[in-house]
C-alpha positions in Angstrom: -9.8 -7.7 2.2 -9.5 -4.1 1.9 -6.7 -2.1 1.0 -6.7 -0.4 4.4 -6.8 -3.8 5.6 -3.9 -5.0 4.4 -2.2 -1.7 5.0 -2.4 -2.7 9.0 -1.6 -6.5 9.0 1.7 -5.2 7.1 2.3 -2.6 10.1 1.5 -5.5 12.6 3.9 -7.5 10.5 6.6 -5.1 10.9 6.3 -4.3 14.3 6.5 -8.0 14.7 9.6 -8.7 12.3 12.7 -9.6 13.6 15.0 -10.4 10.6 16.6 -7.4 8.1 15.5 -9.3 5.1 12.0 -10.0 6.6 11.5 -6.0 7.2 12.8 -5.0 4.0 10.1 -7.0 2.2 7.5 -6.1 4.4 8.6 -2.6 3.9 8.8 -2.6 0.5 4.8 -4.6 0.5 3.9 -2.0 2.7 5.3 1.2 0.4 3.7 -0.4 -2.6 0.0 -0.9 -0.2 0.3 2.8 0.3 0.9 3.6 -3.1 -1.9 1.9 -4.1 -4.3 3.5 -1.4 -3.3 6.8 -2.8 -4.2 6.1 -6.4 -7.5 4.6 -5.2 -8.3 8.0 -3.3 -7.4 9.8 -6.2 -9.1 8.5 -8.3 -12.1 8.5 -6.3 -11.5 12.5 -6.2 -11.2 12.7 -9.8 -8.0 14.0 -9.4 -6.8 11.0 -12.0 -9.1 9.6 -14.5 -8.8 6.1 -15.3 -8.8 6.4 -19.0 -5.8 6.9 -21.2 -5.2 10.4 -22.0 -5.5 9.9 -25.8 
């Protein structure tokens, strides 16, 4: 699965979510996905190089 895959079965999870502790998980799933998606597309830019900086 891709990470823009996941990315939208955790929005359809919380839009579906009816209990507090439920969305908070999903939330905090779904701010981590995002995260992860970001550092993907950066490095893919060569904004951020994968190798240590030493």
């Amino acid at each position: 699965m891709s990470i823009d895959q996941h990315i939208e079965e955790l929005r359809a999870e919380l839009r579906n979510a009816v209990d507090a502790v439920e969305r908070r998980e999903i939330e905090a799933e779904l701010e981590m996905a995002l995260a992860e998606r970001e550092l993907i597309w950066a490095e893919l830019e060569g904004l951020l190089s994968g190798e240590p900086p030493f």
